[in-house]
N, C-alpha and C positions, 0 to 999 in steps of 0.2 A: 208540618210533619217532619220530624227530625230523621237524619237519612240514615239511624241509627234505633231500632226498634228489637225490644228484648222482650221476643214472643217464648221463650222458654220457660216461665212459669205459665201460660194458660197453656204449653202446649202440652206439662207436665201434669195440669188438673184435669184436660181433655183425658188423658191415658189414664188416668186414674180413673176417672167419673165413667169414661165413654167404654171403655177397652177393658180394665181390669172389673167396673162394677161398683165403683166404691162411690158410698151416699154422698152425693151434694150436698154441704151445709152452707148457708148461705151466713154465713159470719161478714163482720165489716171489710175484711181485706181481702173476702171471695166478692163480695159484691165491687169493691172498688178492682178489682183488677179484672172482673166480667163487664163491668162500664168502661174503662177505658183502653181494654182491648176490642170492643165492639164499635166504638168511636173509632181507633186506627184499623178497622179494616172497613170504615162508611158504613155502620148500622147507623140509623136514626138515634139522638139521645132520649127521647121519650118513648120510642119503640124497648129500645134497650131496661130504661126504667120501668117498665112497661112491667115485659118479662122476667124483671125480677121480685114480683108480686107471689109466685107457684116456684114449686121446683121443680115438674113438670116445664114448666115455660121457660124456665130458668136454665133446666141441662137443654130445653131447643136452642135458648141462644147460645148455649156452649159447642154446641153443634155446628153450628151456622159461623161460628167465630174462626173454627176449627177451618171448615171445610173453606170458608176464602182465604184463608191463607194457605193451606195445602192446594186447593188449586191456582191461586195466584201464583204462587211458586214454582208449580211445574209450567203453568203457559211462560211464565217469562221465561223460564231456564230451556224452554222448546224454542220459544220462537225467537231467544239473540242467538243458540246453536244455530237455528238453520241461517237466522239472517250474518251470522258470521263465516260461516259457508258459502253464501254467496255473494258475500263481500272478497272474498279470497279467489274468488275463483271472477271476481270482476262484474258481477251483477248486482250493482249498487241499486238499482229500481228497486229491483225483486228483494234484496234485504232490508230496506225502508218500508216494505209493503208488510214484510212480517212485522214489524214492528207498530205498524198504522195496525195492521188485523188483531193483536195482542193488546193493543189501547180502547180498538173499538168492540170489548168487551169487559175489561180489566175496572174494578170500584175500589177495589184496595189503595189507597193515597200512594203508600211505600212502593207499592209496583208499579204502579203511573206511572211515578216519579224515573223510576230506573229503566223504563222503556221511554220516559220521553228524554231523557239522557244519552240512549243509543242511537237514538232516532235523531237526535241533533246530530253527533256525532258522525254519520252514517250520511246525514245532510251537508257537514262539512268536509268530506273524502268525497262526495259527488262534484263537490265544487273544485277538490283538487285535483278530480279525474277531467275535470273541463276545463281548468286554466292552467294547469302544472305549475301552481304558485304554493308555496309551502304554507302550512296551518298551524304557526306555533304552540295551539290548544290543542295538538293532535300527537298521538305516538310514532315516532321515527320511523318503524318498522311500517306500522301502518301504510304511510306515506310512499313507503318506498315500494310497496307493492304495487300502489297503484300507479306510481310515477313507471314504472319498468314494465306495466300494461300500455301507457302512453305510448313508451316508446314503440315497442310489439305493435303499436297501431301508427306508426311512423311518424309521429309527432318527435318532434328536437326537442332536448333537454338543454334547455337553459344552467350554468355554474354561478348561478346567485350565492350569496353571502350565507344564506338559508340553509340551499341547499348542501353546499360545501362544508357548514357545519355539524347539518345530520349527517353525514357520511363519514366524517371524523370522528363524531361519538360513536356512532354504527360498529364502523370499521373493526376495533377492539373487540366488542361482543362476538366477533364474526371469526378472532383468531386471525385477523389480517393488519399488518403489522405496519407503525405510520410511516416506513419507508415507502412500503407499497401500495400505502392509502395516497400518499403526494403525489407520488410516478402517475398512480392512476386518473389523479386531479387535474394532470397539466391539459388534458384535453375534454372536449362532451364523451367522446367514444372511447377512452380510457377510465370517464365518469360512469357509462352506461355498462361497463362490464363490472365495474367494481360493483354498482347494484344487483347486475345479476349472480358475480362471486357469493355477495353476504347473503341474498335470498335463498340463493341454493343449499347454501350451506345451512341455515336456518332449515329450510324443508327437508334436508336428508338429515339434519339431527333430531329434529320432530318424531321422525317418523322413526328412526332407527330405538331411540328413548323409549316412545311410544309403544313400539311391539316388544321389547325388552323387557318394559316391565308388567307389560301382562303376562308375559312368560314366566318370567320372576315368582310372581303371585298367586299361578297356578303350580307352580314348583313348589314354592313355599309352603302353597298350604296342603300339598299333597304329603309334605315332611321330608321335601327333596331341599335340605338348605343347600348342599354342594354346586345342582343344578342349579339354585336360584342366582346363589354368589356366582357363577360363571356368567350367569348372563350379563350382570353389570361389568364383571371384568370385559367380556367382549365387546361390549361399549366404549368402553376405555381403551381398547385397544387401537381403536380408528377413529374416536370420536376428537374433536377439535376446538369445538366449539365450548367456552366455559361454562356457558348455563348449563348445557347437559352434561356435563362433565362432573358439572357440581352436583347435579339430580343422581347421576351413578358413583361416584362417591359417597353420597350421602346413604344412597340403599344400603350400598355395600357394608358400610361401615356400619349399620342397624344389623344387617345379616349376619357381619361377624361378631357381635354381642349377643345376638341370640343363638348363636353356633356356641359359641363358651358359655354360654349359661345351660346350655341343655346338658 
């Protein structure tokens, strides 16, 4: 199953046939694209062929095509939220167990697929919450969440070669500058503030980003654009960090195109 699936024409024929009312014809390239969209969400292939004997039978299996991917879609996009929830918050069991619960219903191949994906991954930050040994397969950020709950649990941070490198790439994203990435290196407890420096900084631009542009957006679309463009300015005012920097930039620079166009 290719990890790349372009469910947009049967989700196009769904709304037409299912939603808008429009007859099913079973022409050659509705049948070939109701067989092999019903193959990528695990119908039987003779069930499928089956079904497409009646057009009765035929809009059930477009039904059926429909609704596993609409619901496969919400259960995985439910259960990595929560399980990334509680990955963050350091409850690596309990986010593997969302991910077990979401498999042990899931037939769609494409969504297996992406929950047993997280569910590795999820299995490899368990491991690095238990030996504080870096995962090269795994994201910086990630890593260092958990390395910085280690310590909160009194465990010593080791300056491997590893880890000394995730914190150089880090460092940059974080608006901390490699004078004061070194300084910070020459010790573990010089190591273990810098961690808590970049994470912090990470979660007060999240969050600052985050409630800015739903305000934005409520502004926006109430036809407050002054309101909306202030609030990325006020982002920008304190903000540090370049990803979000770049995210309020980017709005803004939408806001004031659409401020000259109106």
């Amino acid at each position: 199953m290719s990890d790349k699936i372009d469910w947009d024409p049967i989700r196009a024929l769904a709304k037409r046939v299912l939603d808008q009312g429009e007859a099913l014809e079973l022409t050659d390239d509705t049948r070939a694209l109701l067989l092999r969209s019903a193959h990528e969400v695990a119908i039987n292939s003779e069930d499928a062929e089956s079904a497409l004997g009646s057009l009765p039978t035929a809009t059930t299996l477009l039904q059926e095509i429909r609704r596993r991917i609409s619901d496969g879609s919400r259960r995985l996009s439910r259960a990595r939220n929560r399980a990334y929830e509680l990955r963050d918050a350091g409850e690596l069991d309990g986010a593997q167990q969302q991910m077990r619960d979401a498999l042990a219903l899931e037939v769609v191949p494409f969504y297996r697929k992406q929950a047993e994906l997280a569910l590795e991954k999820l299995a490899q930050l368990a491991e690095v919450s238990e030996t504080g040994h870096i995962n090269a397969n795994l994201p910086d950020r990630d890593q260092l969440v958990i390395l910085e709950r280690r310590i909160q649990q009194g465990h010593a941070l080791a300056l491997t070669d590893d880890l000394l490198a995730i914190l150089r790439r880090t460092a940059p994203t974080a608006a901390i500058s490699d004078a004061e990435t070194e300084e910070a290196l020459t010790s573990p407890k010089g190591a273990e503030a810098l961690i808590r420096m970049m994470l912090s900084r990470f979660r007060d631009g999240k969050q600052r980003i985050t409630r800015a542009l739903f305000r934005m957006t409520s502004l926006r679309d109430s036809g407050d654009l002054d309101g909306a463009r202030q609030q990325m300015r006020d982002v920008l005012a304190v903000e540090i960090v370049p990803q979000y920097r770049e995210m309020a930039e980017e709005q803004l620079k939408a806001l004031d195109k659409q401020l000259s166009e109106s």
